[in-house]
Legacy VTK file of the C-alpha trace (Angstrom):
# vtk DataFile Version 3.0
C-alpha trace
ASCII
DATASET POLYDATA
POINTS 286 float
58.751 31.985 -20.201
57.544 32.070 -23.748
53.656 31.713 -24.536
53.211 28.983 -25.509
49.629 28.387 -25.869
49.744 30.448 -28.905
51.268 27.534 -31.544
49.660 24.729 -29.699
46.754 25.060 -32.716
49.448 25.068 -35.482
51.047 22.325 -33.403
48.109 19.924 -32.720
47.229 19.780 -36.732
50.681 18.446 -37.700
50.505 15.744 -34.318
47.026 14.757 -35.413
48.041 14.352 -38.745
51.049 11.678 -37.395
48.729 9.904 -35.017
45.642 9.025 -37.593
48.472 7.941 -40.177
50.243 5.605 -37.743
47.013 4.041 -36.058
45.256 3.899 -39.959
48.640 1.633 -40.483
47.459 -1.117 -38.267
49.431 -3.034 -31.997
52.552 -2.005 -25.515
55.377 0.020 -24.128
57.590 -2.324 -22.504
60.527 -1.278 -20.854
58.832 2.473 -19.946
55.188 2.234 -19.339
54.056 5.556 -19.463
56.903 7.726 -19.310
58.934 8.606 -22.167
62.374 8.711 -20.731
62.495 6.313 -17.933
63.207 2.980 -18.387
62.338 0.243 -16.363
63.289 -3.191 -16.025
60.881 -4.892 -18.330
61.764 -6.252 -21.540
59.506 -7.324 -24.292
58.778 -11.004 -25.017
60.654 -13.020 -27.629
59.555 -12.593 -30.609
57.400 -9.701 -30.069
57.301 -6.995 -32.486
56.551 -3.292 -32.041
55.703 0.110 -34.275
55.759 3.411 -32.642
55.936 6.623 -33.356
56.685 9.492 -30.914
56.302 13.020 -31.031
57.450 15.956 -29.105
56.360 19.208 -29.530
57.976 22.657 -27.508
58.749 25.869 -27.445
61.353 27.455 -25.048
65.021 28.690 -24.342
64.764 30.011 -27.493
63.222 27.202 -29.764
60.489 25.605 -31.272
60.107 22.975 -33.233
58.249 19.101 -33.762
60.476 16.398 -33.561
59.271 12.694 -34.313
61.011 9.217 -33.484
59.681 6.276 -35.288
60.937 3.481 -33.666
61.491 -0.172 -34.521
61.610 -2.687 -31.493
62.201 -7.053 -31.177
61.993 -9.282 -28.293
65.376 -10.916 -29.626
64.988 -13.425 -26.349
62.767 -12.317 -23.090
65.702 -10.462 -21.692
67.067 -9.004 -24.684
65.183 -6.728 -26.080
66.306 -4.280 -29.439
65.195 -1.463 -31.549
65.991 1.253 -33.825
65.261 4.576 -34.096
64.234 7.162 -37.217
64.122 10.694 -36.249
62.481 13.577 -38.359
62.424 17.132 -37.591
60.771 20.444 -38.306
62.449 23.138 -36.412
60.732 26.653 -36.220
59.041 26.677 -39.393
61.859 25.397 -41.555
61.717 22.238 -43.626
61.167 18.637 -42.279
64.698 17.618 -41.874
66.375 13.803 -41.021
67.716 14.596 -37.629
69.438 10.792 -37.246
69.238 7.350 -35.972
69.656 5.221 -32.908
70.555 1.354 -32.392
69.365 0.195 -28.789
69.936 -2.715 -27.177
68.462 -4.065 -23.680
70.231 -6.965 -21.168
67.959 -7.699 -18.741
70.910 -9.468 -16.431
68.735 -12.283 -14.479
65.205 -13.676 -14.269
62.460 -11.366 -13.354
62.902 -11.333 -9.418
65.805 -13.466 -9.081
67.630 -10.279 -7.772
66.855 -7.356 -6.155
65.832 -4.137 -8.397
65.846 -6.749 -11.594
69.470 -4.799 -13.062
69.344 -3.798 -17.004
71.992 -2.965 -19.125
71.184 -0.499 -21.915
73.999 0.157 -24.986
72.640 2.343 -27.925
74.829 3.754 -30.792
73.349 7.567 -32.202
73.865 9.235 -35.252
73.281 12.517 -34.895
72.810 15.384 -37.230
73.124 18.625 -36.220
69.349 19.445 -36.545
68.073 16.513 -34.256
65.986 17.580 -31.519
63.503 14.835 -30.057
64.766 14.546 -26.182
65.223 10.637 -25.218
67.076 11.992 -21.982
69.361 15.050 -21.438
72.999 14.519 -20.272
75.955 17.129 -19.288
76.115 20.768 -18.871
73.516 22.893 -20.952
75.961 25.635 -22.043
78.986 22.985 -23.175
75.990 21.553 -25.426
75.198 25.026 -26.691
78.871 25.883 -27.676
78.787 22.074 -29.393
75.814 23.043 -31.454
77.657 26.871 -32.771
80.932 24.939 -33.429
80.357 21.662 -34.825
78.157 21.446 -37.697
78.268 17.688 -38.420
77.351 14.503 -37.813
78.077 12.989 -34.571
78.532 9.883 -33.069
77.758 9.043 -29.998
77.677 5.478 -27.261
75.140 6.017 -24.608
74.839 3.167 -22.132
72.762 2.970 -18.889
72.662 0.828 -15.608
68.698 0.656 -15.420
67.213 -0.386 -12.183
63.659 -1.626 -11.507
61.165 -3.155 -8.918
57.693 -4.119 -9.005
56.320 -2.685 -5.794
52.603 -4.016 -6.397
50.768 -5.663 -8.978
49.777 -1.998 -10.307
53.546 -0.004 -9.259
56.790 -0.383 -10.416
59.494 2.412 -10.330
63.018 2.782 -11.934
66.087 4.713 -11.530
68.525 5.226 -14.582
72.497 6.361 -14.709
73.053 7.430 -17.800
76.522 7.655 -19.488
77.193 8.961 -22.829
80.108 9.557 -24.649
81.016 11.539 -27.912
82.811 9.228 -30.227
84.824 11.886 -31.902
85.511 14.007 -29.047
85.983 11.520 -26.435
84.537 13.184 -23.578
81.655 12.131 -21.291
78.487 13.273 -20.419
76.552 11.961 -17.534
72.716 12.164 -16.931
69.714 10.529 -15.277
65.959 9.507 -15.203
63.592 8.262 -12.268
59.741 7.436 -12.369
56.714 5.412 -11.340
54.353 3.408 -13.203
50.636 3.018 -11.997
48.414 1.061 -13.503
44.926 3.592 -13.254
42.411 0.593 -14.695
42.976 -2.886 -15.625
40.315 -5.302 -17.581
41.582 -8.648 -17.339
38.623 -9.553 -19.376
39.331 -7.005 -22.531
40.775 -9.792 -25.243
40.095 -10.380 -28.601
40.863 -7.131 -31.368
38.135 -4.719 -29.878
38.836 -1.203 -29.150
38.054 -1.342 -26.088
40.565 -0.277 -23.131
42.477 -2.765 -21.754
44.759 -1.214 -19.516
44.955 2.680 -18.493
48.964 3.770 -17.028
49.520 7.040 -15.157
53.896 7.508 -15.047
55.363 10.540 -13.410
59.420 10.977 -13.845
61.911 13.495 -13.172
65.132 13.365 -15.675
68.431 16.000 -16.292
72.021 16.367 -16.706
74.815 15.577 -14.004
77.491 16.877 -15.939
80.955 15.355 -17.382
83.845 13.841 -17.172
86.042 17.046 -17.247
84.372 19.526 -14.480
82.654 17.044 -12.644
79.327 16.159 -11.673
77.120 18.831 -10.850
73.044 19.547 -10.472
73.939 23.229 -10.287
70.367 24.769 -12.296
72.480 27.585 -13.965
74.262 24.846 -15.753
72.144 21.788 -16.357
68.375 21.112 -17.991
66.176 19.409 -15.275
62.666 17.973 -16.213
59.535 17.203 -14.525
57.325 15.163 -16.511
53.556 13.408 -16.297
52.492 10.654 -18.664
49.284 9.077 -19.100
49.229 5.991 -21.587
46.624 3.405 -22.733
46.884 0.045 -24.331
43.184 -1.510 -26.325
42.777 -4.711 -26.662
43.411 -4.782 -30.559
47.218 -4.402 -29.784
46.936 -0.201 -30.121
48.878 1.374 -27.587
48.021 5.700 -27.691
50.082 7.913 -24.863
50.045 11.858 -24.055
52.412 13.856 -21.808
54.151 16.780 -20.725
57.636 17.390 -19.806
58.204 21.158 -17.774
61.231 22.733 -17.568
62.698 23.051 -13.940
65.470 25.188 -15.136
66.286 28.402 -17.286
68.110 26.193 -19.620
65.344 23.592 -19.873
62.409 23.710 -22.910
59.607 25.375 -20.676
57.147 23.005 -21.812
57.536 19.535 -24.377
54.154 18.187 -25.089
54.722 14.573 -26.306
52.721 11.910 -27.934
53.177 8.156 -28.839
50.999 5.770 -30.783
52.458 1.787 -31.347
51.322 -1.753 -32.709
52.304 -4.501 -31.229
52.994 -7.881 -32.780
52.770 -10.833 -30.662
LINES 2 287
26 0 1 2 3 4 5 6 7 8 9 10 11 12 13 14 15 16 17 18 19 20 21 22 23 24 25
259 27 28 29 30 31 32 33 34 35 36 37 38 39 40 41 42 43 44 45 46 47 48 49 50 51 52 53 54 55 56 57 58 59 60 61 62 63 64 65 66 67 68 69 70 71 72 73 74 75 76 77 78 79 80 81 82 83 84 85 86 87 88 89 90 91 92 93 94 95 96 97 98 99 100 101 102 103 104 105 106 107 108 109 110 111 112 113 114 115 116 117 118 119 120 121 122 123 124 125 126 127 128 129 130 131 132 133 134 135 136 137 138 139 140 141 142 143 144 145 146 147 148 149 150 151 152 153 154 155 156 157 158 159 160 161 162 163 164 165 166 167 168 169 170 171 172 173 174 175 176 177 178 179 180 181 182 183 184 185 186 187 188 189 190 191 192 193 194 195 196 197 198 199 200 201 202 203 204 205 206 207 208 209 210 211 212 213 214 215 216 217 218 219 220 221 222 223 224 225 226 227 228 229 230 231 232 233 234 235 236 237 238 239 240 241 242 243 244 245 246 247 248 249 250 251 252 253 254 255 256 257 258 259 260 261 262 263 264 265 266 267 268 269 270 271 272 273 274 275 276 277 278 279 280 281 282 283 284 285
């Protein structure tokens, strides 16, 4: 495993940096609490309008780099919720580079409850360039993406659609299961992948309105997310071929409408990142 400790200083500056410029901008997560890959089933209110930027910061399998997302989301009705996606990259010391952008969409299928595990469809369109980075899942076989990245030097285009699945166990619990499908637009094959978490709510003060900075709601999500291969050798968990993840999020939303989350994604696999530290920091508009 690399040592990683060593860059975290270098690291940290350029994160800080990202955070105070976003939160000195101007408000929490809906659809993945605290985890940054998982979704679950809940969309964001109509009308409502969030700013976030995320960060993710590793070193492993023979990379480093910082990779930000700075997304754009609408509550186009309660169940249909949209965004897009900005992503910027500085990969092991070169220059901050555009690494593409991403057009989601979320169909929450029924009425919260009216069915069992509350089925979402997810359809986002990616344009990729070649130096993109910033892990929003991980789908197929790790070596077929490695022999992608040495052959194919240009844009790609890419559909990824998911069957998201989601139930409120408690007040304070929810968990989710995702299949992920993705296909390459140019080379038509298919990639599969998946995600799974939790959500629990740590603290809760029902009181905490107004704009205040005070905490209004603390969020511990733990997930587990990786490749299941493709479409032309089959699906497969086999940890010579794939990237598995093991990841532990911690997020909290103030009262003012800033949302601020940490977390750590660990590789399971020799093919995995060893370790992704990521960040996010969002507005939301109501």
């Amino acid at each position: 495993m690399h040592d990683f400790f060593p860059h975290a200083g270098r690291w940290a500056k350029r994160g800080a940096a990202l955070i105070i410029a976003v939160v000195s901008t101007g408000p929490a997560f809906a659809g993945s609490g605290a985890n940054f890959v998982t979704y679950n089933h809940h969309t964001a209110d109509k009308g409502e309008i969030e700013v976030k930027l995320l960060t993710d910061v590793s070193e492993g399998a023979g990379s480093e780099y910082v990779a930000q997302l700075v997304e754009l989301e609408y509550g186009v009705t309660d169940r249909w919720t949209a965004a897009l996606y900005f992503e910027g990259v500085d990969a092991e010391g070169d220059d901050y580079e555009f690494g593409g952008w991403r057009f989601e969409n979320r169909f929450r299928l029924f009425e919260m409850g009216a069915v069992p595990l509350n089925p979402v469809l997810y359809v986002e369109y990616e344009q990729l360039e070649p130096s993109h980075r910033y892990v929003r899942g991980v789908t197929g076989r790790a070596g077929h993406e490695e022999g992608e990245e040495e052959e194919e030097e240009g844009t790609e285009h890419e559909l990824e659609t998911k069957l998201i699945l989601g139930e409120d166990l408690t007040e304070r619990l929810d968990v989710a299961f995702n299949w992920i499908n993705e296909v390459n637009l140019d080379s038509g094959e298919w990639e599969f992948g998946y995600a799974m978490g939790v959500n629990y709510v740590l603290f809760e003060n029902e009181g905490g309105s107004g704009r205040s900075w005070a905490l209004k709601e603390a969020k511990l999500g733990l997930e587990v997310f990786g490749g299941l291969g493709d479409a032309q050798e089959g699906l497969t968990l086999d940890p010579d071929e794939t990237k598995q993840y093991a990841g532990i999020n911690l997020k909290g939303e103030l009262a003012n409408g800033v949302a601020l989350g940490i977390g750590g994604a660990f590789g399971l696999t020799t093919a995995s990142e060893d370790v992704i530290l990521r960040t996010q920091v969002g507005y939301e508009f109501d």
